[in-house]
C-alpha positions as CSV (number, residue, x, y, z in Angstrom):
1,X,-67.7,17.9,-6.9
2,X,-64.4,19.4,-5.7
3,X,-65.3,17.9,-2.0
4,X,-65.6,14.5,-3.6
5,X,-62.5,14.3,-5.5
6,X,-60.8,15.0,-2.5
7,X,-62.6,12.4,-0.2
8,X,-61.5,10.2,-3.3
9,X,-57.8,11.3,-3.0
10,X,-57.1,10.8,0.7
11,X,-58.6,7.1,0.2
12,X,-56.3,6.7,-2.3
13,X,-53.3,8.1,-0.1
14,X,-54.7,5.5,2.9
15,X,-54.4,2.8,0.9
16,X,-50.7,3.5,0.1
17,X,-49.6,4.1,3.7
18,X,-51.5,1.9,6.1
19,X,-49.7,-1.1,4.7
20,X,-46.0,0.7,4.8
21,X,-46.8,1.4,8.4
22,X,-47.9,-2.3,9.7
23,X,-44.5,-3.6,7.3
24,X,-41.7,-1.2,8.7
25,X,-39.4,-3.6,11.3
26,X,-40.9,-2.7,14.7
27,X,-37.6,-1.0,17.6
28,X,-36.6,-3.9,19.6
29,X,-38.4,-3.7,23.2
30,X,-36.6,-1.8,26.4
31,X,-37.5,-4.6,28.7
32,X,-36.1,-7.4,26.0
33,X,-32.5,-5.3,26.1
34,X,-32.8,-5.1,29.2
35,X,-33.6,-9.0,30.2
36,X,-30.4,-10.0,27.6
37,X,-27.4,-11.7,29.2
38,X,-24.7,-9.6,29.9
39,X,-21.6,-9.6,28.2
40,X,-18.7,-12.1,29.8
41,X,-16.1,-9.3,29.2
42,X,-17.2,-6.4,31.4
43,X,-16.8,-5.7,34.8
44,X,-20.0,-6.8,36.9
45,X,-21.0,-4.0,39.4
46,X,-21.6,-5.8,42.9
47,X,-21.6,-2.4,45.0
48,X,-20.3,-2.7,48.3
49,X,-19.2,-6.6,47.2
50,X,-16.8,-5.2,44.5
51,X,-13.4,-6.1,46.8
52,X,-12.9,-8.8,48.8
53,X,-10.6,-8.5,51.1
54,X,-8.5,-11.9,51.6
55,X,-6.5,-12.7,54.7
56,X,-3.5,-15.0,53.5
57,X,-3.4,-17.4,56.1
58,X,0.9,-18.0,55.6
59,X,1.7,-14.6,55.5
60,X,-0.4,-13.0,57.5
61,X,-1.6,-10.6,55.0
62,X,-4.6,-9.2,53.8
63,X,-5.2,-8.7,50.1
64,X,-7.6,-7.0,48.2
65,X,-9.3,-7.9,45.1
66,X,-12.3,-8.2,42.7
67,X,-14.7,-10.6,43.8
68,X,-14.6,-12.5,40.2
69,X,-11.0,-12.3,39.7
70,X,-10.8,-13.6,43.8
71,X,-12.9,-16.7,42.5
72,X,-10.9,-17.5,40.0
73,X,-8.6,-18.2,42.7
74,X,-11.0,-20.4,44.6
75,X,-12.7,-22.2,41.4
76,X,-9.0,-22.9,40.5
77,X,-7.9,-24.4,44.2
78,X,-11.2,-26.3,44.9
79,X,-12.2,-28.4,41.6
80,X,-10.5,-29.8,39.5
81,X,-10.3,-28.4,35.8
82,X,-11.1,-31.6,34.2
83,X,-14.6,-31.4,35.9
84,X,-17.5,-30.7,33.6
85,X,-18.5,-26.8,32.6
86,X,-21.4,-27.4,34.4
87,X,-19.9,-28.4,37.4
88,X,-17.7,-25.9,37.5
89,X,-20.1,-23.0,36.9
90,X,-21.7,-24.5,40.1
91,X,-18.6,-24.4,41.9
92,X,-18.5,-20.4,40.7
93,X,-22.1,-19.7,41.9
94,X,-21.6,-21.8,45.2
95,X,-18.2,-19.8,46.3
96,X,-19.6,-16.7,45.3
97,X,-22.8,-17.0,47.5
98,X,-20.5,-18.8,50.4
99,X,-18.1,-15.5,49.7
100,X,-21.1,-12.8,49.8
101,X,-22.6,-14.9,52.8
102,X,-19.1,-14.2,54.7
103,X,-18.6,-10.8,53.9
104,X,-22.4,-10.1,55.6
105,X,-22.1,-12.7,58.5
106,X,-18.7,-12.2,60.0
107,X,-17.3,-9.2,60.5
108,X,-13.9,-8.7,61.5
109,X,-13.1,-12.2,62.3
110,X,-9.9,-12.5,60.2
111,X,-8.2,-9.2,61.9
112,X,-10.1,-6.9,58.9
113,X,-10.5,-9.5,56.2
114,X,-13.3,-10.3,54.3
115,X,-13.3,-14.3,53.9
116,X,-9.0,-16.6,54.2
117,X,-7.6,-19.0,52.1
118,X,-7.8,-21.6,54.7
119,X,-9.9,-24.8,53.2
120,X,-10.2,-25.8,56.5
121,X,-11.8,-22.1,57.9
122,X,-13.2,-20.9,54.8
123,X,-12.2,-21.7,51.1
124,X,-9.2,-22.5,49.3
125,X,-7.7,-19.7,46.7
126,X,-4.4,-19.8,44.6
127,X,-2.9,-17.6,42.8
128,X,-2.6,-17.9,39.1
129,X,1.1,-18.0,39.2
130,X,1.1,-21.0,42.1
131,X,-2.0,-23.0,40.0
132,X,0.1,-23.1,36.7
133,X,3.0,-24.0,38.8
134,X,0.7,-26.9,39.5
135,X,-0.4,-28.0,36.2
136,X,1.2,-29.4,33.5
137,X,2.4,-26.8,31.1
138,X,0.5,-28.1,27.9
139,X,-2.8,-28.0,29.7
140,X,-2.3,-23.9,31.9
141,X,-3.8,-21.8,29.5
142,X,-7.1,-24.1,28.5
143,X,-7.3,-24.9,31.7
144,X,-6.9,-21.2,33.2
145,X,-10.0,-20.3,30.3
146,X,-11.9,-22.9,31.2
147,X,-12.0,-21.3,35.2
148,X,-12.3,-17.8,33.8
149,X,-15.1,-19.0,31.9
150,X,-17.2,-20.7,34.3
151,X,-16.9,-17.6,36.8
152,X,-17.5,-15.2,33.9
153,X,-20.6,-16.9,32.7
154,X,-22.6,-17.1,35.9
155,X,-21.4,-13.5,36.7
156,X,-23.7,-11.9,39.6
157,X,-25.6,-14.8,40.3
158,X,-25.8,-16.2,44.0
159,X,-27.8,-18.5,45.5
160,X,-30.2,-17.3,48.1
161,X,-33.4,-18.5,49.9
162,X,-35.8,-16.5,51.9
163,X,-34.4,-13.6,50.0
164,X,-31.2,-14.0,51.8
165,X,-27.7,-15.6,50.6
166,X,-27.3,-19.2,52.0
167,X,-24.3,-20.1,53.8
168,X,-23.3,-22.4,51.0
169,X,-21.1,-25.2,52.7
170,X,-19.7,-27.7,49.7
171,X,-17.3,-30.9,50.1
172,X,-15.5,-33.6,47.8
173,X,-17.3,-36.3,48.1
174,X,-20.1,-37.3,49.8
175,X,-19.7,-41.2,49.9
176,X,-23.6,-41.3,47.8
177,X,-25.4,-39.2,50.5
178,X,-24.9,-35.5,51.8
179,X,-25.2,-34.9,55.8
180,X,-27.0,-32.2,57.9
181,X,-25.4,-30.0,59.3
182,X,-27.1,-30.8,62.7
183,X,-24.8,-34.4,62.4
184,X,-22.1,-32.5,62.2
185,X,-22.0,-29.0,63.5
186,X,-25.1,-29.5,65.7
187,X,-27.3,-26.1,66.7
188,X,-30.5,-25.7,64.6
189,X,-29.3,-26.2,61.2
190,X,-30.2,-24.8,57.9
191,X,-33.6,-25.8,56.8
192,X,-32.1,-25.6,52.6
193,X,-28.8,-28.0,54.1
194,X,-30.5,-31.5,53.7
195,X,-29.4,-34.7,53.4
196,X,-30.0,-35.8,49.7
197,X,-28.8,-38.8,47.3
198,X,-26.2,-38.5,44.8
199,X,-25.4,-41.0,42.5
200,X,-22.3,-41.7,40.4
201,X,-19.7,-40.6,43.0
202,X,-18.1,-44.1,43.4
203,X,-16.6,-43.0,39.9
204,X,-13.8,-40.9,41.8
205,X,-10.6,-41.6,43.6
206,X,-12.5,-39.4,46.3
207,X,-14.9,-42.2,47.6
208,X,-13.1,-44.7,49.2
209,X,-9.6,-44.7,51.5
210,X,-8.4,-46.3,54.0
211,X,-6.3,-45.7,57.3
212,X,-4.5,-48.0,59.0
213,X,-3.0,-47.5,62.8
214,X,-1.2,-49.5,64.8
215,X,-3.4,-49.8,68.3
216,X,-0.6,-47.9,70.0
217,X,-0.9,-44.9,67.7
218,X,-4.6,-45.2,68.0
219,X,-4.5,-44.9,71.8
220,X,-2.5,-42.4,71.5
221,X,-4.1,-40.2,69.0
222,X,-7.1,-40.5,71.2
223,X,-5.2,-39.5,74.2
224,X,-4.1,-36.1,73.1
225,X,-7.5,-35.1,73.8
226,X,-9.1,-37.0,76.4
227,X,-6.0,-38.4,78.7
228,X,-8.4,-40.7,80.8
229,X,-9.1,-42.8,77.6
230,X,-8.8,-46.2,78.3
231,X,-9.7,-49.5,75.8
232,X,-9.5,-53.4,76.4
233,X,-8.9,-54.7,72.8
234,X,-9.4,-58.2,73.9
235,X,-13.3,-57.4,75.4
236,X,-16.0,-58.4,72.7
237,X,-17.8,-54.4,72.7
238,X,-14.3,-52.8,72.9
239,X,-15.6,-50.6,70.0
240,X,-19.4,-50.3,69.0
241,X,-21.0,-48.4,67.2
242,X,-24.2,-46.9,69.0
243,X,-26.0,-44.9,66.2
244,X,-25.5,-44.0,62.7
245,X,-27.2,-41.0,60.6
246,X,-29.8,-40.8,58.2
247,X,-27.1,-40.4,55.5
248,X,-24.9,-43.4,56.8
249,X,-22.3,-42.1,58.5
250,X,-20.8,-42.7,62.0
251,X,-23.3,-40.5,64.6
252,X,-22.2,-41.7,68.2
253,X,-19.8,-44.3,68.7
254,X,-18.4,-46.1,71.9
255,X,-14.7,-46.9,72.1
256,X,-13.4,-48.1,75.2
257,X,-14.5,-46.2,78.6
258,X,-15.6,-43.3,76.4
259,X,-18.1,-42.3,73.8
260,X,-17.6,-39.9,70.6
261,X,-19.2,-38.7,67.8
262,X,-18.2,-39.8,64.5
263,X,-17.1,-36.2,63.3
264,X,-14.9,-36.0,66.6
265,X,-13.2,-40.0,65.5
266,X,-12.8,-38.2,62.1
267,X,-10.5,-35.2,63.1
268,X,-8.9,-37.2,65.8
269,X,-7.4,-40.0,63.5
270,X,-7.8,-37.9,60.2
271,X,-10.1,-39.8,58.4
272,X,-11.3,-38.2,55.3
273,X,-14.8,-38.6,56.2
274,X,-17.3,-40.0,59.1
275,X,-18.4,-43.0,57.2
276,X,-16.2,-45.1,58.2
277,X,-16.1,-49.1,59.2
278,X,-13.6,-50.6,61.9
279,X,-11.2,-53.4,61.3
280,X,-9.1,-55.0,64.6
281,X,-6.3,-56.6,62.8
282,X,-3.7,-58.0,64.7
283,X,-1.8,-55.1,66.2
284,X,-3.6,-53.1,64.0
285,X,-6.7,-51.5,63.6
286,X,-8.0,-50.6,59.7
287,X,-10.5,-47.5,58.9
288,X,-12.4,-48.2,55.5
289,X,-13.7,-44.7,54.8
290,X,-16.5,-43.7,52.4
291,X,-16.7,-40.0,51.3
292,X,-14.0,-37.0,51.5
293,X,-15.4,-34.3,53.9
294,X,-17.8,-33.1,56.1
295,X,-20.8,-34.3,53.5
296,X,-23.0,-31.0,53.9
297,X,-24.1,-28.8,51.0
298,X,-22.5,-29.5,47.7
299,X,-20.5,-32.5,47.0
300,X,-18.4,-31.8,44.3
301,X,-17.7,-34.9,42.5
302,X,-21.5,-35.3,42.8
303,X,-22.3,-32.3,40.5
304,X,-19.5,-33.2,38.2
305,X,-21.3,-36.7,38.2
306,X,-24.2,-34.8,37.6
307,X,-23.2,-32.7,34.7
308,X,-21.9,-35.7,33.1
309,X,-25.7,-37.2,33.2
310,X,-26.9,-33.9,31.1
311,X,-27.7,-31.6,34.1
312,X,-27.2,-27.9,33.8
313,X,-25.3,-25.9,37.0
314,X,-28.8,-24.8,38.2
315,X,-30.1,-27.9,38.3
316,X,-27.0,-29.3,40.2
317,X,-27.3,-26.3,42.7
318,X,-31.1,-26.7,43.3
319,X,-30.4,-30.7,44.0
320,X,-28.1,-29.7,46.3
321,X,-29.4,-26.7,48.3
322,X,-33.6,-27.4,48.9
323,X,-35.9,-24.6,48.2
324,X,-33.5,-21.9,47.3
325,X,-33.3,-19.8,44.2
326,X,-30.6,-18.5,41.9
327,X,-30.5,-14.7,41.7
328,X,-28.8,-11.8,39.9
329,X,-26.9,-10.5,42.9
């Protein structure tokens, strides 16, 4: 009797503490703390990429300082605040990868430094104290947040493809159409550099400009390179072009007794870009140029365009860059 009151009693106990046990709140996963976003407010860890060091092209002088707080700097010099979020997070994750990719890939070549602030070497930075010298005094401190916030919020994360970081070229404006780097660098290329459509970049003041030279300036300019140039203005083919790329832009071009690439017409006579059409005027000859910059990689008035059509920075890298992936760095 005994053994079955007490077979009665721990049923009785069961029935009270099986359901407490399946009701209690379960401990939050490890792995889901672990998989949260990081806070925007701490210092991210990079290991050996915690300092850059910066060679200050004016001065001579090499700088060191936290890779975040160093794009800041860059974010700040190379797009515009009024951009979209998006675009600017873009911008964040873009110099960040081009920084990273620097630091691995050449060593030593700015006398110790890390990466310069030379746009036309590497990529613009500013101080904070020069950029709000620079802006309008009403709009410093949103606009300083709205940089901080754009480098903070994609912290760690680079760009990479074959597990590697990309050499992550960017531009203004690429005139509707981004350029290989074989059209203008030459050598192999990078297989994630292609030439892809962009639309909404006749929005900006970037697109179009024009330059115009007198044909005695234009001779000239021309001759400071190559002093056997010569050109007949009043022959029909005096200047032809022979080819153009896949992205529309000047490839080969024939002007007098000599031929050039477009890229090589575009640093002679400082055109903002290799798209560019002719005009013989008179005494004067007219460039209508499509497109600031040497169109590979990013184009930065494309991703703001981008942003403003709903897309998120990712998706504005990934349109840019082929195949690659974003990673926690």
């Amino acid at each position: 009797m005994k053994k079955i009151l007490g077979y009665i009693l721990l049923f009785v106990m069961l029935c009270f503490t099986i359901p407490i046990l399946f009701t209690q709140k379960k401990e939050k996963p490890v792995t889901a703390v672990l998989n949260e976003e990081p806070p925007t407010d701490i210092a991210y860890d990079y290991k050996q990429y915690n300092v850059v060091k910066l060679w200050h092209a004016k001065t001579s002088t090499v700088e060191e300082i936290a890779l975040d707080e160093y794009l800041y700097g860059v974010v700040s010099a190379e797009m515009p605040a009024s951009f979209e979020e998006e675009a600017l997070k873009a911008q964040a994750v873009v110099a960040r990868t081009y920084t990273i990719y620097k630091i691995m890939n050449n060593a030593n070549k700015h006398e110790g430094a890390d990466i310069c602030d030379d746009s036309a070497c590497c990529q613009a930075w500013i101080s904070k104290e020069d950029r709000f010298a620079k802006w309008n005094e009403q709009d410093r401190e949103s606009n300083w947040n709205k940089i901080v916030a754009s480098v903070n919020s994609t912290k760690g994360k680079i760009i990479t493809y074959e597990g590697k970081p990309i050499n992550a070229f960017f531009h203004s404006n690429s005139g509707g159409k981004t350029e290989t780097t074989l059209n203008v660098w030459g050598g192999d290329g990078y297989p994630y550099l292609q030439s892809v459509a962009t639309s909404g970049e006749e929005a900006y003041s970037q697109y179009q400009s024009e330059v115009t030279l007198t044909k005695q300036t234009f001779i000239d300019k021309i001759k400071e390179k190559h002093a056997d140039f010569e050109i007949d203005f009043a022959q029909e083919n005096a200047i032809q072009v022979l080819e153009y790329t896949e992205a529309g832009r000047v490839k080969t071009i024939r002007i007098g007794n000599k031929e050039f690439s477009g890229v090589e017409v575009r640093t002679l006579l400082g055109l903002k870009s290799a798209n560019f059409t002719i005009t013989i005027e008179g005494d004067n000859l007219k460039f209508s140029v499509i497109g600031y910059g040497h169109g590979v990689g990013m184009s930065q008035t494309g991703a703001d365009s981008m942003a403003k059509q709903g897309s998120n920075y990712e998706e504005i890298i990934k349109h840019f860059y082929t195949g690659v992936e974003i990673v926690d760095l």
